[in-house]
Gaussian input, Z-matrix of N, CA and C with variables (Angstrom, degrees):
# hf/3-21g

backbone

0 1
 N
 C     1     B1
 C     2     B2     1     A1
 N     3     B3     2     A2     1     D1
 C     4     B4     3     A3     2     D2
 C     5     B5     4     A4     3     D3
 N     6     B6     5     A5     4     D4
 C     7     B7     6     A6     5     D5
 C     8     B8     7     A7     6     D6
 N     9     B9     8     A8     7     D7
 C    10    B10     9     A9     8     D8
 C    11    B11    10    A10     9     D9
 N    12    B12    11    A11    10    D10
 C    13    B13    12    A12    11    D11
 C    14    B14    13    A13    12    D12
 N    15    B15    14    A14    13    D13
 C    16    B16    15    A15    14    D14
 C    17    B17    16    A16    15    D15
 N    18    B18    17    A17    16    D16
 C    19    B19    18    A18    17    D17
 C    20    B20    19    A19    18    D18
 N    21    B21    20    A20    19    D19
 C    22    B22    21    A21    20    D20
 C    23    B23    22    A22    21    D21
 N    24    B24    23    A23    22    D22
 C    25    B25    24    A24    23    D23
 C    26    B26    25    A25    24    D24
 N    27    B27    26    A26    25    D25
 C    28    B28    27    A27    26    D26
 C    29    B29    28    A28    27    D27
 N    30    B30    29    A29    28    D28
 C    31    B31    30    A30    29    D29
 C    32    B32    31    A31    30    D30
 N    33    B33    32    A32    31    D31
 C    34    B34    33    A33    32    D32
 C    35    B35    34    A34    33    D33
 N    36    B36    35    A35    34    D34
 C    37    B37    36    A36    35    D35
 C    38    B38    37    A37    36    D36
 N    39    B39    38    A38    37    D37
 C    40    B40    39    A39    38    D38
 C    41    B41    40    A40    39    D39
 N    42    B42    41    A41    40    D40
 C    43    B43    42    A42    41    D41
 C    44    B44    43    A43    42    D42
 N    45    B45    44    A44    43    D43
 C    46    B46    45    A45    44    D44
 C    47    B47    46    A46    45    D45
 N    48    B48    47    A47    46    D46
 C    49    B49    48    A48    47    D47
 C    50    B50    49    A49    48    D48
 N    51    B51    50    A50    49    D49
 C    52    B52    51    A51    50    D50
 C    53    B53    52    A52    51    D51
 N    54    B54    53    A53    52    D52
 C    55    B55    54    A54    53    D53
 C    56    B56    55    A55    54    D54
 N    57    B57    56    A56    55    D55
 C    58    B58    57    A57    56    D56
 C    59    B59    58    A58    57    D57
 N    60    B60    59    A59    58    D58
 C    61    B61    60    A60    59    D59
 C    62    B62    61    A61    60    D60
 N    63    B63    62    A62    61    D61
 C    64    B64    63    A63    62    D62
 C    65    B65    64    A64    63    D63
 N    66    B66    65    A65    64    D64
 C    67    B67    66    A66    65    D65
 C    68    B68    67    A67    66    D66
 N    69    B69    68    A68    67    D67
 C    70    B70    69    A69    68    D68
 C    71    B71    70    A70    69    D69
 N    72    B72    71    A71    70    D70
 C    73    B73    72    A72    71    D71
 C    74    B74    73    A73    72    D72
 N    75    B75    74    A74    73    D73
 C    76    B76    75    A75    74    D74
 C    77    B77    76    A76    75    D75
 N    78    B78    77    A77    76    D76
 C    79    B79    78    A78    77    D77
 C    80    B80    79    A79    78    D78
 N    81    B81    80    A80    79    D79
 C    82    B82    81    A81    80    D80
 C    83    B83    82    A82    81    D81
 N    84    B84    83    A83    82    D82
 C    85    B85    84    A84    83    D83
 C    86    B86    85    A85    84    D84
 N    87    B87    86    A86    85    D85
 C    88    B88    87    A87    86    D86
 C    89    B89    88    A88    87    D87
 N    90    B90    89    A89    88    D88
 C    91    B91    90    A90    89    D89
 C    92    B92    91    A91    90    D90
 N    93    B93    92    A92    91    D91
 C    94    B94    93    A93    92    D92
 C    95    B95    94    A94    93    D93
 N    96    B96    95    A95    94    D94
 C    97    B97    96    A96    95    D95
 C    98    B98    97    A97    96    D96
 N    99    B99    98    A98    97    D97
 C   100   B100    99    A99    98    D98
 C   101   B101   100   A100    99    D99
 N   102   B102   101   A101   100   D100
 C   103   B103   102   A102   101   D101
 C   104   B104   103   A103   102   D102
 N   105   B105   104   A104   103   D103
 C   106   B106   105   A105   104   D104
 C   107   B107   106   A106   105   D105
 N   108   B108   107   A107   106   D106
 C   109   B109   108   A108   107   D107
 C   110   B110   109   A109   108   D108
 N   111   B111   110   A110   109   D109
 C   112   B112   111   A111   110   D110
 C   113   B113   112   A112   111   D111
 N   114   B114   113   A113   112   D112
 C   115   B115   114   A114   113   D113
 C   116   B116   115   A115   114   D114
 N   117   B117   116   A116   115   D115
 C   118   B118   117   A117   116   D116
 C   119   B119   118   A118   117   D117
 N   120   B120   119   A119   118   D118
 C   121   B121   120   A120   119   D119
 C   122   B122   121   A121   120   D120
 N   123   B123   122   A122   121   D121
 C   124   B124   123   A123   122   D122
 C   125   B125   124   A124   123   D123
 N   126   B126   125   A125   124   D124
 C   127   B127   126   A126   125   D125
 C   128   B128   127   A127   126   D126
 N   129   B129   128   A128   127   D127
 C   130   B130   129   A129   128   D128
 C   131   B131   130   A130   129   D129
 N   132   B132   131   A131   130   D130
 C   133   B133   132   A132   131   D131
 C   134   B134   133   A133   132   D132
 N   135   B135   134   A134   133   D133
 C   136   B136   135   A135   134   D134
 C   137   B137   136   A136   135   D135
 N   138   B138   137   A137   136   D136
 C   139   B139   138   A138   137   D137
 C   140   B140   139   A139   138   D138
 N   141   B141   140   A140   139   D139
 C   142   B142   141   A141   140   D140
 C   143   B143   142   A142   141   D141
 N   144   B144   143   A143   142   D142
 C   145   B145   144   A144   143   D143
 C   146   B146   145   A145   144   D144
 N   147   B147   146   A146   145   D145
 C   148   B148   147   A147   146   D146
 C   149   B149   148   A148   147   D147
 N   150   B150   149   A149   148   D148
 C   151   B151   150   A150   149   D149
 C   152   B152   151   A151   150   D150
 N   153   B153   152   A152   151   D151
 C   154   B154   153   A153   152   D152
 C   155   B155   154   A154   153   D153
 N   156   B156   155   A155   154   D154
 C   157   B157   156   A156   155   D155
 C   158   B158   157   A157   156   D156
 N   159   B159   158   A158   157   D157
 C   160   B160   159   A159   158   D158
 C   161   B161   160   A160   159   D159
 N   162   B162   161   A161   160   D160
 C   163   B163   162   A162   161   D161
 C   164   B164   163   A163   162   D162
 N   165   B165   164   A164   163   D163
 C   166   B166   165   A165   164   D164
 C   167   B167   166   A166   165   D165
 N   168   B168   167   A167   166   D166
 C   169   B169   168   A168   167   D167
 C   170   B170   169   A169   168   D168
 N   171   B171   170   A170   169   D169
 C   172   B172   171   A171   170   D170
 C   173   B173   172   A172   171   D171
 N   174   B174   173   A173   172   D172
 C   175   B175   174   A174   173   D173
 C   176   B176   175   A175   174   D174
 N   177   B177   176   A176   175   D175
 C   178   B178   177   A177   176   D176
 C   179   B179   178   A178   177   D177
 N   180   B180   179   A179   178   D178
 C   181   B181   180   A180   179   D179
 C   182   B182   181   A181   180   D180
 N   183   B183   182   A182   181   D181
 C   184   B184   183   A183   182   D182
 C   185   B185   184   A184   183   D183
 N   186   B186   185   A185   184   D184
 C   187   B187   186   A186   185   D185
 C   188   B188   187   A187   186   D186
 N   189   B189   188   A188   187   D187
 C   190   B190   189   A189   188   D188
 C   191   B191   190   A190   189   D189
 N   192   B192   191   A191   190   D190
 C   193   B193   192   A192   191   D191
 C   194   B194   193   A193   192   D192
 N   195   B195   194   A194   193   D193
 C   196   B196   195   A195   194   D194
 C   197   B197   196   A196   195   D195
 N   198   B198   197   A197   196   D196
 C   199   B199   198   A198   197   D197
 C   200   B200   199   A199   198   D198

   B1=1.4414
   B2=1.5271
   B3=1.4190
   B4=1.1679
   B5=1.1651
   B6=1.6365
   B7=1.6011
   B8=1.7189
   B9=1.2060
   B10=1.6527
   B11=1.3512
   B12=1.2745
   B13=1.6953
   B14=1.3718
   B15=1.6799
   B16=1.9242
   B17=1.9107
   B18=1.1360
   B19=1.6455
   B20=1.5451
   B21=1.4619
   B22=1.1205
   B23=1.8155
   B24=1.6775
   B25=1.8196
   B26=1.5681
   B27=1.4268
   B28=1.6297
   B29=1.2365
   B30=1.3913
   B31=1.4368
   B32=1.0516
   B33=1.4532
   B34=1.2897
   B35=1.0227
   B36=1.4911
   B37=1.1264
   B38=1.6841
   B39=1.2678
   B40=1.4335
   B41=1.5355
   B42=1.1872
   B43=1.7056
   B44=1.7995
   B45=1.6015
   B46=1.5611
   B47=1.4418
   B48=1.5559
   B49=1.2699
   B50=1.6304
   B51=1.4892
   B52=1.5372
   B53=1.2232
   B54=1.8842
   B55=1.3688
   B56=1.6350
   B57=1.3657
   B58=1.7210
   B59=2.0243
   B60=1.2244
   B61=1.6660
   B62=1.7010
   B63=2.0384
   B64=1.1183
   B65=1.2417
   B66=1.5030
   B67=1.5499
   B68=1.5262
   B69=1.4473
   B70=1.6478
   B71=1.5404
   B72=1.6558
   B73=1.8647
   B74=1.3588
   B75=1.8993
   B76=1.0453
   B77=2.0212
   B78=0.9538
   B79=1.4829
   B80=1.7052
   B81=1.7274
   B82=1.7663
   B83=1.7187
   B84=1.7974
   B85=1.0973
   B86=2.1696
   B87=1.4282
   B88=1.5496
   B89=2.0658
   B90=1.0254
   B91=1.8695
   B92=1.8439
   B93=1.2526
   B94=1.2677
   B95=1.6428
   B96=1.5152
   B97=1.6005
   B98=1.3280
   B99=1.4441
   B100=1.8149
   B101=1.4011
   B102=1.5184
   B103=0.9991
   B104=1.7923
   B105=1.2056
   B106=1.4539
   B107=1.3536
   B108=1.4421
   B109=1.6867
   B110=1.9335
   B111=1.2698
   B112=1.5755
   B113=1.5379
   B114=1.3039
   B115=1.5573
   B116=1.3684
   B117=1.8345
   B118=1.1150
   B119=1.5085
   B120=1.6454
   B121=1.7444
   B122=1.4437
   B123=1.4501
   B124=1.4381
   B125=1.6722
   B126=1.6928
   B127=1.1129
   B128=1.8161
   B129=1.3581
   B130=0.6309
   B131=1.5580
   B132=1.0513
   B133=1.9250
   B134=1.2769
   B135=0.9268
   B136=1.4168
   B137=0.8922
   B138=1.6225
   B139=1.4493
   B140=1.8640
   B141=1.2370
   B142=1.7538
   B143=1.3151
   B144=1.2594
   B145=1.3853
   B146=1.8638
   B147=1.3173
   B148=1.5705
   B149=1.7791
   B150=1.2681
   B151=1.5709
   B152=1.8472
   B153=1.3295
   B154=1.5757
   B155=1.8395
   B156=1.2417
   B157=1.6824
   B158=1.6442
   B159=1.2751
   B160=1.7447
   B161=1.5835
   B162=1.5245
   B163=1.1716
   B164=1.7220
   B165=1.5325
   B166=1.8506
   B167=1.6801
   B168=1.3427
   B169=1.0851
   B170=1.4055
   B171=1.2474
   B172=1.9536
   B173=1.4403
   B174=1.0357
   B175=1.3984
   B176=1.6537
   B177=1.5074
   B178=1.3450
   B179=1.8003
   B180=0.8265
   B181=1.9412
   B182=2.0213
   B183=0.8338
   B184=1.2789
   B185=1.9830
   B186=1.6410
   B187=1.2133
   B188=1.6049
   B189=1.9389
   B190=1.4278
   B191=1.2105
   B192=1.7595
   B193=1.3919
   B194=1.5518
   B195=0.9707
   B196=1.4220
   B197=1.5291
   B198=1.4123
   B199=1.1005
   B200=1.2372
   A1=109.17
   A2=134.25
   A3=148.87
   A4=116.83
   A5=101.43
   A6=131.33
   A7=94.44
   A8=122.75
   A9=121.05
   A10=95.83
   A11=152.95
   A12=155.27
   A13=92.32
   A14=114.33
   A15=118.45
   A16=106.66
   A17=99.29
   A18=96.56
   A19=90.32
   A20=140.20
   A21=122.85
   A22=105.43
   A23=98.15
   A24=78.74
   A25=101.70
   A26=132.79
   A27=109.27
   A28=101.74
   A29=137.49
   A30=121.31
   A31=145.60
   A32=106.28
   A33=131.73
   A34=148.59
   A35=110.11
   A36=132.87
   A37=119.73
   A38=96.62
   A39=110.14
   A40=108.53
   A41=109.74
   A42=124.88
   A43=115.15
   A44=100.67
   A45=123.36
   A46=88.12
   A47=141.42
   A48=151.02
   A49=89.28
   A50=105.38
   A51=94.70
   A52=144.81
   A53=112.58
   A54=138.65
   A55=104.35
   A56=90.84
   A57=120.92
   A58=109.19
   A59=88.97
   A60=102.66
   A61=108.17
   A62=117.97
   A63=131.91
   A64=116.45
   A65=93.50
   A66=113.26
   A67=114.17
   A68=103.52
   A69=95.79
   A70=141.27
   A71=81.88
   A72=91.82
   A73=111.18
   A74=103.68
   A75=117.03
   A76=102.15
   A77=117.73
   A78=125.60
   A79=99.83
   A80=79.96
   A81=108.78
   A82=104.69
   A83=103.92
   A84=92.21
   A85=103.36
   A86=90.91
   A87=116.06
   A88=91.38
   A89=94.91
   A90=82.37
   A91=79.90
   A92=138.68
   A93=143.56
   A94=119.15
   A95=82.56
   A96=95.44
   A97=120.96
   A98=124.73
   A99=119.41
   A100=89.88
   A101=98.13
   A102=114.68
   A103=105.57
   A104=110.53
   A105=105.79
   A106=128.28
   A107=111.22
   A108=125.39
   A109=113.51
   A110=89.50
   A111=113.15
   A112=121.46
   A113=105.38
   A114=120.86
   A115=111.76
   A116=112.92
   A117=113.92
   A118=130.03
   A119=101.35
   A120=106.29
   A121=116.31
   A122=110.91
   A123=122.75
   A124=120.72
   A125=109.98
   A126=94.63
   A127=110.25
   A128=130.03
   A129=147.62
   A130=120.92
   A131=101.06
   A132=119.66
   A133=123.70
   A134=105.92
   A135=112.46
   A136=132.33
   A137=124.78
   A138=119.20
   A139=110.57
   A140=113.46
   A141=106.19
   A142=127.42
   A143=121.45
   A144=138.94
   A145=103.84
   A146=86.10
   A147=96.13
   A148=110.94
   A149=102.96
   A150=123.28
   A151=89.80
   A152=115.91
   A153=131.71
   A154=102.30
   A155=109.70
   A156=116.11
   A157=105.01
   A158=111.95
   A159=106.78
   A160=81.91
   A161=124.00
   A162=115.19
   A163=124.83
   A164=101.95
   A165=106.51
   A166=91.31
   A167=165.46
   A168=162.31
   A169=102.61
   A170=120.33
   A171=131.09
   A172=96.41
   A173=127.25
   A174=135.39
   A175=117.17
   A176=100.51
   A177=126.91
   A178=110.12
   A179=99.21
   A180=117.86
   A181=93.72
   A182=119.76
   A183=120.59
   A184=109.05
   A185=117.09
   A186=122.77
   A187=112.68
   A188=117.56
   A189=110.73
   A190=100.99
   A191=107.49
   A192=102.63
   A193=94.24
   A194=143.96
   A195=116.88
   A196=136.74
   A197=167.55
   A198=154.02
   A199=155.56
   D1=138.34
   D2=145.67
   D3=-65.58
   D4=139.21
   D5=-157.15
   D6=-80.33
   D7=167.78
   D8=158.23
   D9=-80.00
   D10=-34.98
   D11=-160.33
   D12=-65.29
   D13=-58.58
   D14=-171.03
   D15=-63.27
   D16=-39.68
   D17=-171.47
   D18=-70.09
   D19=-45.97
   D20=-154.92
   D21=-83.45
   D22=-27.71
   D23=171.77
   D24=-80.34
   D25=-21.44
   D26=178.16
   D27=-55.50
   D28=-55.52
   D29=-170.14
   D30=-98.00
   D31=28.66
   D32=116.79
   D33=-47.78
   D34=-47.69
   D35=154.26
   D36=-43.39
   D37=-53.70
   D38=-167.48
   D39=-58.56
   D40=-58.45
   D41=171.89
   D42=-33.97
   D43=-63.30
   D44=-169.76
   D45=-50.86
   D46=-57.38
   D47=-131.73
   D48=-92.78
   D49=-64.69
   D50=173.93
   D51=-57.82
   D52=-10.63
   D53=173.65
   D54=-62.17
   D55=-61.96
   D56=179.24
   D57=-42.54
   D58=-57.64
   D59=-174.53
   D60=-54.99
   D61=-57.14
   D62=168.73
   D63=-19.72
   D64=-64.72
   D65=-166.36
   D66=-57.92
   D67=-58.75
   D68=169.43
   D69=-60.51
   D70=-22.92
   D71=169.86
   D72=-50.31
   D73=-55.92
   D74=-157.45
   D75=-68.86
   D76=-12.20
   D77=-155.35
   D78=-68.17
   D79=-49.81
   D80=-154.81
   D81=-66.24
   D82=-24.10
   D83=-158.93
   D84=-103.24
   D85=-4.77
   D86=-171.74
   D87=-84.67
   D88=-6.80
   D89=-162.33
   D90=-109.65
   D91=-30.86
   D92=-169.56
   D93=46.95
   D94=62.28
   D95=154.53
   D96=-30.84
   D97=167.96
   D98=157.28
   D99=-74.89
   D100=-177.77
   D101=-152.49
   D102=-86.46
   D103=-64.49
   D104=-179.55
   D105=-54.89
   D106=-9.80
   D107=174.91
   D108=-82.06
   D109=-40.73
   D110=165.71
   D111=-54.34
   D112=-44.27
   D113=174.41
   D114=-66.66
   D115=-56.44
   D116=178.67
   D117=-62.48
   D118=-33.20
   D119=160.81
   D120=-46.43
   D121=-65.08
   D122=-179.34
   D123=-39.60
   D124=-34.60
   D125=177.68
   D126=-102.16
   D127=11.79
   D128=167.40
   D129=-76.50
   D130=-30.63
   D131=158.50
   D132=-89.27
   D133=-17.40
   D134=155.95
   D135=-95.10
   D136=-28.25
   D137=171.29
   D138=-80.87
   D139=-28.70
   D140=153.50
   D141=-50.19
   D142=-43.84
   D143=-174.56
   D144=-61.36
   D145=-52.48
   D146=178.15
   D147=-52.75
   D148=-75.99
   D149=-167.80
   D150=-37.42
   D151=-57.45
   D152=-162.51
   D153=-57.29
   D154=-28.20
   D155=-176.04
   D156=-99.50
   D157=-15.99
   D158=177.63
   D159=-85.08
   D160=-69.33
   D161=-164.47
   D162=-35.99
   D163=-43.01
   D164=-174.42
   D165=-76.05
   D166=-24.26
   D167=-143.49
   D168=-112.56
   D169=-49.33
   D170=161.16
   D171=-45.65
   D172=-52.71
   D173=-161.41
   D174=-57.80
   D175=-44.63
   D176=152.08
   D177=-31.67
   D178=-72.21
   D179=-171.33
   D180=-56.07
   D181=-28.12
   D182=-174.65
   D183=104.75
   D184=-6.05
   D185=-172.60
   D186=-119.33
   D187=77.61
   D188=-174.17
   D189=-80.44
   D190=159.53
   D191=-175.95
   D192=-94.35
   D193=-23.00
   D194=149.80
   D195=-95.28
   D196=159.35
   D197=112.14
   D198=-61.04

């Protein structure tokens, strides 16, 4: 079972990460890359974002895929 302390730092977590993510979306697209470099950033922030939210959620289970 999960603590209320772990859910409340995951979503914390969750927020800070999504603040973080916003911001660069918004960065990449405020600085106006070309276009296919722009795309590739974009999914490049997202595929960190991703890996970083399986990882804190594994983490949960007691098995992160990184340490």
């Amino acid at each position: 079972m999960i603590s209320g302390s772990a859910l409340l730092t995951l979503l914390i977590t969750l927020v800070i990460v999504g603040l973080i993510a916003w911001v660069l979306w918004w960065f990449i697209g405020y600085v106006g890359l070309p276009e296919p470099f722009a795309k590739i950033a974009n999914v490049i922030i997202a595929l960190v974002v991703v890996v970083f939210l399986i990882n804190l959620l594994m983490g949960l289970s007691g098995t992160p895929l990184f340490r």
